[in-house]
C-alpha positions as a Markdown table, in Angstrom:
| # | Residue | x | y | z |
|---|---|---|---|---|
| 1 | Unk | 0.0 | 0.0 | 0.0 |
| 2 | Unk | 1.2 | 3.4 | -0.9 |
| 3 | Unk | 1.4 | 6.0 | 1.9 |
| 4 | Unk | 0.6 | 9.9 | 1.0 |
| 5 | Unk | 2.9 | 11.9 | 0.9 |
| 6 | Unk | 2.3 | 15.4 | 1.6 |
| 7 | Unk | 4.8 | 18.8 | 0.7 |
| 8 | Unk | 3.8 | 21.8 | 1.8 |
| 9 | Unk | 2.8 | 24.1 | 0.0 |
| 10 | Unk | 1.7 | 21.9 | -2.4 |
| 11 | Unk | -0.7 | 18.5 | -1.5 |
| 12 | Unk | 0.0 | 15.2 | -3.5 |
| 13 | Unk | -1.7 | 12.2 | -4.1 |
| 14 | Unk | -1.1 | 8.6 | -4.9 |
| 15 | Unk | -1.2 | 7.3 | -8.3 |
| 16 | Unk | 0.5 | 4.6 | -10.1 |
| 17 | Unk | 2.9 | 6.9 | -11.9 |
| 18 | Unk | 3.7 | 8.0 | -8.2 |
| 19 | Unk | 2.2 | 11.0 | -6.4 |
| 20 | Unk | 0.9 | 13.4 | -8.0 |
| 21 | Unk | -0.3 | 17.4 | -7.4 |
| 22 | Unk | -4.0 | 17.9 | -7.5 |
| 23 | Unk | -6.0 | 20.6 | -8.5 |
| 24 | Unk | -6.1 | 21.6 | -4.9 |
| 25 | Unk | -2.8 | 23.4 | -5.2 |
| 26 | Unk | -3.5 | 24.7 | -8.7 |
| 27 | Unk | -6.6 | 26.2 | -7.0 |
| 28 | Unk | -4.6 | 27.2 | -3.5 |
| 29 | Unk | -1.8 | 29.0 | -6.1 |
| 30 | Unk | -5.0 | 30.7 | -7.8 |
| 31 | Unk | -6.7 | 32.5 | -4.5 |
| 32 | Unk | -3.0 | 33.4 | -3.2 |
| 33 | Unk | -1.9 | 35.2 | -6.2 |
| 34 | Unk | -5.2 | 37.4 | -6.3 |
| 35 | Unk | -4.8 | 37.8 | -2.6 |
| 36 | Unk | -1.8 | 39.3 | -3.3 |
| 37 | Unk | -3.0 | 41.6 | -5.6 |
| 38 | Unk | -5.9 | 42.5 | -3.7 |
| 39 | Unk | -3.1 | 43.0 | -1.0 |
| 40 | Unk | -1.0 | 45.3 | -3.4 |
| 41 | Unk | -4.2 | 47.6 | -4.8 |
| 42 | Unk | -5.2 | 48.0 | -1.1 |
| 43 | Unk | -1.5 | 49.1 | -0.3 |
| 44 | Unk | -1.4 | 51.0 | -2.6 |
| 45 | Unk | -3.9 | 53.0 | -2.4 |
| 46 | Unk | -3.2 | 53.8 | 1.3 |
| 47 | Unk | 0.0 | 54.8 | 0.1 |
| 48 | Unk | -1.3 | 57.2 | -2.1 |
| 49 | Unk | -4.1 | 58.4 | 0.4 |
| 50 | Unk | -1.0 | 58.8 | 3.2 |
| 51 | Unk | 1.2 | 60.4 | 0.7 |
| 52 | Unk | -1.5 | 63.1 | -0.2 |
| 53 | Unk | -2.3 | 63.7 | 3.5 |
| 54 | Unk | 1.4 | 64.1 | 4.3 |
| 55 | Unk | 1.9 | 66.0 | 1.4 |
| 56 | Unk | -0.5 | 68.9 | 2.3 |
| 57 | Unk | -0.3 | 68.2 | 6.5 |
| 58 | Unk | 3.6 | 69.3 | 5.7 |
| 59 | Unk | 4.2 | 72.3 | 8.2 |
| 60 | Unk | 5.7 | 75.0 | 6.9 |
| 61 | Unk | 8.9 | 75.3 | 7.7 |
| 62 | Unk | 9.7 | 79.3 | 7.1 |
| 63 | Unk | 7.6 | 81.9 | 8.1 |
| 64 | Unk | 7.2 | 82.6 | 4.0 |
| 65 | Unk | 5.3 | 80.1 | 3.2 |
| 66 | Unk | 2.3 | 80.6 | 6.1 |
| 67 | Unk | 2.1 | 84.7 | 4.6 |
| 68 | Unk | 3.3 | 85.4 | 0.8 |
| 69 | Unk | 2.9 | 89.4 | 0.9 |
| 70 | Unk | 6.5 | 89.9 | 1.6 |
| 71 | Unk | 5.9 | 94.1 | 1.6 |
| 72 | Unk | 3.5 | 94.0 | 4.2 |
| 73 | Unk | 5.2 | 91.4 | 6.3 |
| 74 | Unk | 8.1 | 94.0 | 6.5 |
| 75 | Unk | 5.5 | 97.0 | 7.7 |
| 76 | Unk | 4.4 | 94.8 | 9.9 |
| 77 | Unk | 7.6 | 93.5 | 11.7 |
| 78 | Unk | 8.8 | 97.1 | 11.1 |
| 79 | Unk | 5.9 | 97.8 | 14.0 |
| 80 | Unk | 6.8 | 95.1 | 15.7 |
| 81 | Unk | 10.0 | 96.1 | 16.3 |
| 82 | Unk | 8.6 | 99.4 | 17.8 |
| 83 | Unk | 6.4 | 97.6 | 20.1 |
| 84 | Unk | 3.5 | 99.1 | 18.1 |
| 85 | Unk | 0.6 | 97.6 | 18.9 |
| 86 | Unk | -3.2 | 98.2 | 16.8 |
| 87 | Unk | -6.8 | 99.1 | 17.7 |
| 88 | Unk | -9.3 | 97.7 | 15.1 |
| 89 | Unk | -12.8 | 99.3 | 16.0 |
| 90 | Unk | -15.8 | 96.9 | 15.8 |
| 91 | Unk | -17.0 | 99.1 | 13.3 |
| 92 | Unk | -14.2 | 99.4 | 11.4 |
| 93 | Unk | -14.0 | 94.9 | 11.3 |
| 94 | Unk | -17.7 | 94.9 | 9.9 |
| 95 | Unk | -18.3 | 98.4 | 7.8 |
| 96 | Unk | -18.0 | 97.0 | 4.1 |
| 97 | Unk | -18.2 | 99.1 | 0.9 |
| 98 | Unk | -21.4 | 98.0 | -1.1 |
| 99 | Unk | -23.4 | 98.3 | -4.4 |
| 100 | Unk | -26.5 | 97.8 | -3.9 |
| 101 | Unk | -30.4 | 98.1 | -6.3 |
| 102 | Unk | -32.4 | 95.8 | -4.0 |
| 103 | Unk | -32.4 | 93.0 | -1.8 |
| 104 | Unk | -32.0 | 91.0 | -4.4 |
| 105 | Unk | -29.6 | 92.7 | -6.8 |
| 106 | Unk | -26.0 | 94.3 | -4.5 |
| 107 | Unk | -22.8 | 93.4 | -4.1 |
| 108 | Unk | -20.6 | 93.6 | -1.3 |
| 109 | Unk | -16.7 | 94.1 | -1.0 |
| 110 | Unk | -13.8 | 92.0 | 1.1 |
| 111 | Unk | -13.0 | 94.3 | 4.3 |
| 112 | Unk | -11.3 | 97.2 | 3.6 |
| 113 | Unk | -9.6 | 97.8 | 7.1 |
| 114 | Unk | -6.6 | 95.4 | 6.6 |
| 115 | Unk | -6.4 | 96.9 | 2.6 |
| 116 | Unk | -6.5 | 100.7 | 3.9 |
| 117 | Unk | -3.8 | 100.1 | 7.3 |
| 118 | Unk | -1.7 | 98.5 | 4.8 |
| 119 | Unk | -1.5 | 101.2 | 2.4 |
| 120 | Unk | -0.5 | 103.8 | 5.8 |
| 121 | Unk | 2.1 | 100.8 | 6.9 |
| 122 | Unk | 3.5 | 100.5 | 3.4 |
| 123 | Unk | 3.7 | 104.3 | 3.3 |
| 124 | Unk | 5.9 | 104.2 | 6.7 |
| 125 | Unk | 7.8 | 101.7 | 5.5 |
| 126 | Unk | 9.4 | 104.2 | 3.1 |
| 127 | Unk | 9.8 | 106.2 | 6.0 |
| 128 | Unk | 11.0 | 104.0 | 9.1 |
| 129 | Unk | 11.5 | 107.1 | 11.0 |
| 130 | Unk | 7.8 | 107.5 | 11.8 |
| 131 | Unk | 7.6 | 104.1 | 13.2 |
| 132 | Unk | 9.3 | 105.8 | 16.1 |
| 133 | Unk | 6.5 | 108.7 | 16.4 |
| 134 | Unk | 3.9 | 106.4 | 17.9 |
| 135 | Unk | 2.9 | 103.6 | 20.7 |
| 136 | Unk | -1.0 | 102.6 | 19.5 |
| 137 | Unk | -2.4 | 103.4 | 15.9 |
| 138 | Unk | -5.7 | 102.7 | 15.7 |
| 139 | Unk | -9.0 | 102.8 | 13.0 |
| 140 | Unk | -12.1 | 103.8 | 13.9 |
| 141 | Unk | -15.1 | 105.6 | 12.2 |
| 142 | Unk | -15.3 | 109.5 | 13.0 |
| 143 | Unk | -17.4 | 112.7 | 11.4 |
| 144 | Unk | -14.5 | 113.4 | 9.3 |
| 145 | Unk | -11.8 | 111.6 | 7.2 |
| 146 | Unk | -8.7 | 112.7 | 9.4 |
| 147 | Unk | -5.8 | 111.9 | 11.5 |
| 148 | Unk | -4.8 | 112.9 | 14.5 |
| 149 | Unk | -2.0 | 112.6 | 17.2 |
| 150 | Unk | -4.1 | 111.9 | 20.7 |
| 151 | Unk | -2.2 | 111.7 | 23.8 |
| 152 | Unk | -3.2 | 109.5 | 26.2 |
| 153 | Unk | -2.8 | 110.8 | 30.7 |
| 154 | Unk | 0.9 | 108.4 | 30.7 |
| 155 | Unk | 1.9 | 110.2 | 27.8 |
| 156 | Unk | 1.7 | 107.3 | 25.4 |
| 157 | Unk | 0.8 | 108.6 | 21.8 |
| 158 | Unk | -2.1 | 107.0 | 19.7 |
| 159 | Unk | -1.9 | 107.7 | 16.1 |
| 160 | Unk | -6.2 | 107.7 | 15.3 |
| 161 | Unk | -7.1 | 107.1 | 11.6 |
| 162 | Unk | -10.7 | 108.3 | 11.5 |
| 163 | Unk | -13.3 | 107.5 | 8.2 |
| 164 | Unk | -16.5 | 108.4 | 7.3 |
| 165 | Unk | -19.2 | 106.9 | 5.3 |
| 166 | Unk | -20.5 | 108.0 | 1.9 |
| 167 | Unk | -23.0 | 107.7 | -0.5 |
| 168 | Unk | -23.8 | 108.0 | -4.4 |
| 169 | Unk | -26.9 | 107.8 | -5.8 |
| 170 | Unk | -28.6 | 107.2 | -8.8 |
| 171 | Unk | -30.7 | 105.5 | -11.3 |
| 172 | Unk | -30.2 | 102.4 | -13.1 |
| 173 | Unk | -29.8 | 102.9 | -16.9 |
| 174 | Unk | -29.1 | 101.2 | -20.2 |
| 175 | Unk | -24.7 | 102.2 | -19.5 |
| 176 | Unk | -25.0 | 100.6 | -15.8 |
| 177 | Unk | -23.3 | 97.9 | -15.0 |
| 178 | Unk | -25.4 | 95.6 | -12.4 |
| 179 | Unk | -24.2 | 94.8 | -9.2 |
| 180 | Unk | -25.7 | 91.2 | -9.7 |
| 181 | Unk | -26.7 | 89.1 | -12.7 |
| 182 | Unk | -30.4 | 89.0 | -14.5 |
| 183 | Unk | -31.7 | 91.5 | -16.9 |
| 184 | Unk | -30.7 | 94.8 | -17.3 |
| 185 | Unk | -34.3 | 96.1 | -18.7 |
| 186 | Unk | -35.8 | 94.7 | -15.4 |
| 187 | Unk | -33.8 | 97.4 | -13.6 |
| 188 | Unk | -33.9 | 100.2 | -15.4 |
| 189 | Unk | -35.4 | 103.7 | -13.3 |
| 190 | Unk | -34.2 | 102.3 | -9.9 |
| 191 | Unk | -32.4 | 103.3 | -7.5 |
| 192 | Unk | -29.2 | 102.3 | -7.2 |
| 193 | Unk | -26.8 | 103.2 | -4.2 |
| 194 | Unk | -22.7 | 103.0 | -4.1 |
| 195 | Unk | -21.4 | 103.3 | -0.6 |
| 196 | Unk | -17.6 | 104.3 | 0.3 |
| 197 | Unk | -15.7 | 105.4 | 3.1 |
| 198 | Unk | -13.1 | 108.1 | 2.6 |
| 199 | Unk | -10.1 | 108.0 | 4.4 |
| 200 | Unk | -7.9 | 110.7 | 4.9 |
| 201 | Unk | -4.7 | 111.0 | 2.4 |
| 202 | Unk | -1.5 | 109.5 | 2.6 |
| 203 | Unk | -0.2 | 112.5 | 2.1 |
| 204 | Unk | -2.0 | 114.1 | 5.2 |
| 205 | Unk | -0.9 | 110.9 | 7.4 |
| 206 | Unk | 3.0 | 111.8 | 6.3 |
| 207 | Unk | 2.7 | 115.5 | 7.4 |
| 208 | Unk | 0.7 | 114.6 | 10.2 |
| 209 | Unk | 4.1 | 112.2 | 11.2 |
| 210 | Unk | 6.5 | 114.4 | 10.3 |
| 211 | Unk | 5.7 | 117.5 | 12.0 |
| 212 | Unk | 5.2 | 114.6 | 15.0 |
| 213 | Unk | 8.3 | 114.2 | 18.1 |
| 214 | Unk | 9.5 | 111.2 | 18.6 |
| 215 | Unk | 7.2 | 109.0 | 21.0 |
| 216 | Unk | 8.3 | 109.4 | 25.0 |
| 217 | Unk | 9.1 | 106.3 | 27.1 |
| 218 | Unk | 5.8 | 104.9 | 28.6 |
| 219 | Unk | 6.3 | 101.8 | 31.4 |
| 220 | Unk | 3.2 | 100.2 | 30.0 |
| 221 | Unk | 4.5 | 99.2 | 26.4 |
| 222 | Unk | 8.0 | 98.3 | 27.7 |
| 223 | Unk | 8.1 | 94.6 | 26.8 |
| 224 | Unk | 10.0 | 92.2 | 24.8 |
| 225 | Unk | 8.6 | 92.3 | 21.5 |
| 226 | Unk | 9.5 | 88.8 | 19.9 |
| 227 | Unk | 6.2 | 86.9 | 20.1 |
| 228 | Unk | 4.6 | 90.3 | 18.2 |
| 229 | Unk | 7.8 | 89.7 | 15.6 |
| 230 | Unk | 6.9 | 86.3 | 15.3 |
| 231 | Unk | 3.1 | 87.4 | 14.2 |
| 232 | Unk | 4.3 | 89.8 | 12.3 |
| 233 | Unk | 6.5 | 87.5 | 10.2 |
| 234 | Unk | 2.9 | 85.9 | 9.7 |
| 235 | Unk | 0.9 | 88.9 | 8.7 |
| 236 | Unk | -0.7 | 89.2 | 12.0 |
| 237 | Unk | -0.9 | 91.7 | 14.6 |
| 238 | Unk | -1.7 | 91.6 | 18.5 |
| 239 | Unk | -5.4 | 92.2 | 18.9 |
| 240 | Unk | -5.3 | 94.9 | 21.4 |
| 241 | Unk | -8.0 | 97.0 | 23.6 |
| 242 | Unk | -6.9 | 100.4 | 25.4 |
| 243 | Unk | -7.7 | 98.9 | 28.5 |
| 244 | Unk | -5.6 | 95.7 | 28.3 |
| 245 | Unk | -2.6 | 97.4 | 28.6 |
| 246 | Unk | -3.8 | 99.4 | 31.9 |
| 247 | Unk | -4.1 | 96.6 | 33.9 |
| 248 | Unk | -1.4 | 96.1 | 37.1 |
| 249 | Unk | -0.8 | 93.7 | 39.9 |
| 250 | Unk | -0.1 | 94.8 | 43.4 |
| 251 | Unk | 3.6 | 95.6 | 42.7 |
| 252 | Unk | 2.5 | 98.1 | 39.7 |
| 253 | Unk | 3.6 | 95.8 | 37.1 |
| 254 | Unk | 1.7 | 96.4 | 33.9 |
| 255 | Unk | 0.3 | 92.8 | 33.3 |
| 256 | Unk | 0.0 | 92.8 | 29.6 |
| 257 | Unk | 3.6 | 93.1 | 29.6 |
| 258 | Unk | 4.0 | 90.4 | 32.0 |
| 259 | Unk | 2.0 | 88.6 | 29.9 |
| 260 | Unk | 4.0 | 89.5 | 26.1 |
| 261 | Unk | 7.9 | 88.9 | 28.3 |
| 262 | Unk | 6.7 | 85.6 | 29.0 |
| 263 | Unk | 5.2 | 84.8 | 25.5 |
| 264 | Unk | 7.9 | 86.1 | 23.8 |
| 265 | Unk | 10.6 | 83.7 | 25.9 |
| 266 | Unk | 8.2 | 81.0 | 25.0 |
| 267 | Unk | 7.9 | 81.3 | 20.9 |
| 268 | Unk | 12.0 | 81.7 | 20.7 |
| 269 | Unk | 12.6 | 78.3 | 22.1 |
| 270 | Unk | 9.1 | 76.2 | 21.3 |
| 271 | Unk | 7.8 | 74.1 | 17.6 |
| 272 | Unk | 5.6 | 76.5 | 16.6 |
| 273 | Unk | 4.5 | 74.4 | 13.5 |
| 274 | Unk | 0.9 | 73.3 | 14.4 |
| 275 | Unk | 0.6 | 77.5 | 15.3 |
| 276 | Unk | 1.8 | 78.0 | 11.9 |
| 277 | Unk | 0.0 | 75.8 | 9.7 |
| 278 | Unk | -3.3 | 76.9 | 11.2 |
| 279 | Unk | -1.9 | 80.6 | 10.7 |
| 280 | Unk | -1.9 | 79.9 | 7.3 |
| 281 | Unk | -5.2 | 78.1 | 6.7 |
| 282 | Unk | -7.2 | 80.7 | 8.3 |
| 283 | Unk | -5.3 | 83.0 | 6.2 |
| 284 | Unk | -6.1 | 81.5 | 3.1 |
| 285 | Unk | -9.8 | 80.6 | 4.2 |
| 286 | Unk | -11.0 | 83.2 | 6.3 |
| 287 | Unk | -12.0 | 86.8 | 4.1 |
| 288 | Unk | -11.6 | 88.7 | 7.0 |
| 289 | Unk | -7.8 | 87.9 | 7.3 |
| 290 | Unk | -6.9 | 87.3 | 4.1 |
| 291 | Unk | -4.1 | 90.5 | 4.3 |
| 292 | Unk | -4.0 | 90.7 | 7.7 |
| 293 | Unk | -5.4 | 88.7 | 10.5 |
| 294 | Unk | -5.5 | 88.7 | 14.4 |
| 295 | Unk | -4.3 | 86.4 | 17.4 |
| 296 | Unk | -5.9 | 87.8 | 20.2 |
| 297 | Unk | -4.9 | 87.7 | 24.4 |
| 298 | Unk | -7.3 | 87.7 | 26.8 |
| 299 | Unk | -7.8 | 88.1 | 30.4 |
| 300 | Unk | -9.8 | 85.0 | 32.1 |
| 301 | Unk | -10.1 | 83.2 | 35.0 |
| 302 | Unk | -9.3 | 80.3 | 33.0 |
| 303 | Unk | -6.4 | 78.8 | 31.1 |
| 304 | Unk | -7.7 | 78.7 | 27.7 |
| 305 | Unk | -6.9 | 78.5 | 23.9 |
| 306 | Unk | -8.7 | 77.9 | 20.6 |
| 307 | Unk | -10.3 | 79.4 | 17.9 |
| 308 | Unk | -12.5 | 82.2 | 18.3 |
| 309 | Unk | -15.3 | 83.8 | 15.9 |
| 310 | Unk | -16.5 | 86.9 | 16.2 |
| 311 | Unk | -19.7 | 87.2 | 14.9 |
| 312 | Unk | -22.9 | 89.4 | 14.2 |
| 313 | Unk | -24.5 | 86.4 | 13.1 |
| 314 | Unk | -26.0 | 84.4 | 10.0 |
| 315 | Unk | -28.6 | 87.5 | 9.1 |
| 316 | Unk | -25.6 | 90.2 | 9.3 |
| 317 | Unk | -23.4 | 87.7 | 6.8 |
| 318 | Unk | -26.6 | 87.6 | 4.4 |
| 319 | Unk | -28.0 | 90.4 | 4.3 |
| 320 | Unk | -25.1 | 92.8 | 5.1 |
| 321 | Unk | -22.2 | 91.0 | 4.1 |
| 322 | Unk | -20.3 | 91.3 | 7.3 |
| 323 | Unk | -17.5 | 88.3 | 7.5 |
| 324 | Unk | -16.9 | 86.7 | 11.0 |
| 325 | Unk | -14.0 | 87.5 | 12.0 |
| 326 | Unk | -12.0 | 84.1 | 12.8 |
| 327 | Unk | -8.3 | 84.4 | 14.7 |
| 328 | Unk | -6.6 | 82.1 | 17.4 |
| 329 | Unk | -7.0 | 83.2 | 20.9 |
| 330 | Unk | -4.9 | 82.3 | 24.1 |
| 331 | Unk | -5.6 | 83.7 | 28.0 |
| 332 | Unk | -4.1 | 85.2 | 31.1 |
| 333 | Unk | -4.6 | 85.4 | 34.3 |
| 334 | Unk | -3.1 | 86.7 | 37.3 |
| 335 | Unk | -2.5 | 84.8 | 40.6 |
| 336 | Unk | -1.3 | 86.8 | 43.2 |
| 337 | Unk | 1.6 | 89.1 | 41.6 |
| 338 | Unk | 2.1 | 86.4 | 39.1 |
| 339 | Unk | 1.2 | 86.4 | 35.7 |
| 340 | Unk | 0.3 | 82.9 | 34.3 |
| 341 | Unk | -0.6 | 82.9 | 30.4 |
| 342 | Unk | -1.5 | 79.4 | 28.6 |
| 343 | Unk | 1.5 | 77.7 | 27.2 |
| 344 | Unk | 2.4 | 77.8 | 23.5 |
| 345 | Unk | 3.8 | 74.3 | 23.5 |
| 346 | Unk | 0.3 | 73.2 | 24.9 |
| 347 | Unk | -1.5 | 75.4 | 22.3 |
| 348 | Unk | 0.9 | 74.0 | 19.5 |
| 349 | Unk | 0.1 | 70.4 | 20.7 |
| 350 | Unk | -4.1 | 71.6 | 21.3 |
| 351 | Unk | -3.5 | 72.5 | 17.3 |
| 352 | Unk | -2.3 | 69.3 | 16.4 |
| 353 | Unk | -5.1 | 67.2 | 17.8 |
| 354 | Unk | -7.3 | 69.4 | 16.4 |
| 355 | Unk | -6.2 | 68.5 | 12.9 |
| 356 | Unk | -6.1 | 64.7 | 13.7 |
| 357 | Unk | -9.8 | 65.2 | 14.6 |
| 358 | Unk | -10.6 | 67.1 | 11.8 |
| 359 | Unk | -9.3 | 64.3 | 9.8 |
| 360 | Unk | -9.8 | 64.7 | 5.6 |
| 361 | Unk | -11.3 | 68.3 | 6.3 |
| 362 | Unk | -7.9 | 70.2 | 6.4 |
| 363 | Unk | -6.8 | 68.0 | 3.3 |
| 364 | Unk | -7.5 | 72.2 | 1.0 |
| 365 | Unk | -9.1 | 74.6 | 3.7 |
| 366 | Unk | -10.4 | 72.9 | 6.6 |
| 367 | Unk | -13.8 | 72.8 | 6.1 |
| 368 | Unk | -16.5 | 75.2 | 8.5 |
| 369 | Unk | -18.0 | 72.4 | 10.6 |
| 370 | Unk | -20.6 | 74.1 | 11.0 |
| 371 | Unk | -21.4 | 75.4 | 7.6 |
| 372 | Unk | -25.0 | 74.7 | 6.1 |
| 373 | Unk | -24.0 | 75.8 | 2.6 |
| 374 | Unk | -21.6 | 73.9 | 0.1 |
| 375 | Unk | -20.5 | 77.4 | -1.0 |
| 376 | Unk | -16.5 | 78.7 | -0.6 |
| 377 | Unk | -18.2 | 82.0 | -0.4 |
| 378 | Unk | -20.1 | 81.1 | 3.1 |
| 379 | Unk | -17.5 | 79.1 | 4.6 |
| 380 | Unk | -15.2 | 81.8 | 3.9 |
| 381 | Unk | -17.3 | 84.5 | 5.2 |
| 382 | Unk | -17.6 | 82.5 | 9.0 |
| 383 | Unk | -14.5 | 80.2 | 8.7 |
| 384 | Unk | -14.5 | 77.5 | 11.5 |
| 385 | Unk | -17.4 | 79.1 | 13.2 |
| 386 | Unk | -18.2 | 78.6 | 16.0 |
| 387 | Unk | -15.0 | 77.8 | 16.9 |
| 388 | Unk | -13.9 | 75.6 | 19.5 |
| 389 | Unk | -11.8 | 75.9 | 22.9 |
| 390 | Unk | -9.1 | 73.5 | 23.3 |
| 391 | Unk | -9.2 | 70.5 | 25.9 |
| 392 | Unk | -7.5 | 71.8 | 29.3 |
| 393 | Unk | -5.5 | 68.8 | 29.4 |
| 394 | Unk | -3.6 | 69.5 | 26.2 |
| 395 | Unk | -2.2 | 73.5 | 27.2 |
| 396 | Unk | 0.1 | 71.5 | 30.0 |
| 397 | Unk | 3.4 | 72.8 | 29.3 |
| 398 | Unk | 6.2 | 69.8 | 28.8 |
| 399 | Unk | 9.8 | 69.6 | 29.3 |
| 400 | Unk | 11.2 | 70.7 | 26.1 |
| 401 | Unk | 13.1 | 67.9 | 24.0 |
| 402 | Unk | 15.2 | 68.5 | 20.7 |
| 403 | Unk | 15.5 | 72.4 | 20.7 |
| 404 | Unk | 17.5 | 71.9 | 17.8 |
| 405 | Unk | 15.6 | 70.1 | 15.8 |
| 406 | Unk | 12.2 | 72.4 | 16.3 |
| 407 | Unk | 11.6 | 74.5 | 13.4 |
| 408 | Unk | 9.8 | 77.7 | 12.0 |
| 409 | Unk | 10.5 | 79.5 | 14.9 |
């Protein structure tokens, strides 16, 4: 009697011209091979899904490539470097220059506070001087297009750009051009109504400077200035209030400054690339801070960080055409004399998990989560409303590892 004789991988059989394969192993050597090129599509397609997700999850590594405008980055750091720091009336974030027939038929145009500061940056960049002249410029709605030199009781100087509204009317005729599509004819004998804002001259803002001493020393804007540098370098600017920077503990320390000496220690030696890439997402998504955007600093009770959006809500955006305005957000707080602010590594490390939870929605422009509409236009109007606090957990500050390695500092 014959015994069986078995080989792996293949199985054999007796037969009288010895054993034999059976179809078995022809059928075994079948399935393997097309599980091995199921196995090979499947990898490979996760290797192209991972390579596109690293490709655009790759932090920038230079402060060019979160902000492109390279002339207003150097206005900007130009302030900076004067400790300047900028007051953005509410007005002044919403107010939008519009043509408009109807309720059905306007049109509505980006921001125009971030266009018109840059054009009185750019102009001081050709004079770097006047950079010195100042400590606060702000922009704010007045009864006149002018600008003044207001001093405040310390002696700091705040350099007040004031604009007021205007309006042109008409009627629609045959020569018009519509501020919206659909017929012409249907328009024709209404009332159509172009609103500006006039500012005052650039020429007016250089006299006003020139003919201006240089700015006196004032304790409350001593502070190091490297965290507003490394905005700057972003094409973003501290969002400031008057009253911030008033604020003292028991010793008469200014606590602002408290706060900006120990940010500014923080951003030389921390990874800042999770602050970065979301830097540059919200300014490529959000209209509001498309040329210029914030990162504001407030005082809480709480540690906090995240994303805030200021808004005047869903009817103000349609009807109106007022953006939100979307910038990231950190807090202070003072316990006893001591100034405790929420740590950038933690904020840095809050960003990060916020993009693994996000998940395909930063693969372009990190999607509004809360967005009704399909439409760039509205997610770009409210980007990443309502925003979203980061867990308290993740703001922990850790002992730092690799300095040398970090990047986009």
């Amino acid at each position: 009697m014959k015994k069986l004789v078995v080989i792996s991988p293949a199985i054999y059989v007796p037969t009288k011209n010895g054993p034999q394969k059976t179809q078995i192993f022809t059928y075994n050597k079948y399935m393997t091979q097309k599980r091995i090129l199921l196995f090979n599509l499947v990898f490979a397609s996760f290797i192209s899904i991972y390579g596109c997700v690293s490709q655009d999850l790759r932090l920038p590594a230079t402060a060019g490539e979160v902000y492109k405008n390279s002339d207003l980055q150097q206005s900007l750091m130009m302030a900076a470097q004067n400790n300047i720091l900028f007051v953005i009336s509410p007005e002044a974030l919403v107010d939008l220059e519009k043509t408009e027939v109807d309720l059905k038929c306007r049109s509505f145009e980006t921001p125009f506070w971030s266009e018109k500061l840059s054009v009185y940056l750019n102009y001081m960049r050709q004079h770097p001087e006047y950079f010195s002249r100042f400590h606060v410029l702000e922009v704010k709605k007045g009864d006149q297009a002018q600008v003044q030199m207001q001093k405040d009781l310390d002696g700091a100087s705040v350099l007040s750009i004031q604009y007021v509204m205007t309006e042109v009317r008409g009627k629609v005729t045959y020569k018009t051009q519509l501020p919206c599509e659909g017929r012409l004819a249907e328009s024709i004998g209404k009332d159509i109504v172009k609103t500006n804002f006039e500012f005052p001259t650039t020429e007016e803002f250089g006299k006003l400077l020139a003919d201006s001493p240089d700015k006196s020393k004032v304790d409350r804007f001593q502070f190091a200035n490297d965290f507003l540098m490394y905005l700057a370098e972003r094409g973003a600017i501290f969002k400031f209030g008057h009253e911030q920077s008033f604020e003292k503990n028991s010793k008469g320390q200014y606590i602002m400054a408290l706060a900006l000496n120990q940010m500014s220690k923080e951003v030389i030696s921390k990874n800042m690339g999770y602050l970065n890439l979301w830097l540059k997402k919200i300014n490529q998504n959000s209209r509001q801070a498309e040329l210029i955007q914030m990162f504001g600093l407030v005082n809480d009770n709480e540690i906090k960080a995240g994303v805030k959006v200021d808004s005047q809500g869903e009817f103000a955006r349609k009807t109106m055409g007022q953006p939100d305005l979307t910038y990231l957000y950190m807090t202070f707080k003072l316990e006893g004399d001591d100034v405790k602010v929420t740590s950038l590594d933690g904020f840095n490390r809050c960003l990060q998990a916020q993009v693994k939870e996000l998940g395909s929605d930063i693969l372009g422009s990190f999607r509004n989560p809360a967005a009704k509409s399909s439409g760039d236009d509205d997610i770009r109007d409210s980007y990443l409303s309502p925003g979203f606090n980061c867990d308290p957990s993740q703001l922990v500050s850790q002992p730092q590892q690799q300095t040398a390695t970090n990047q986009a500092n």
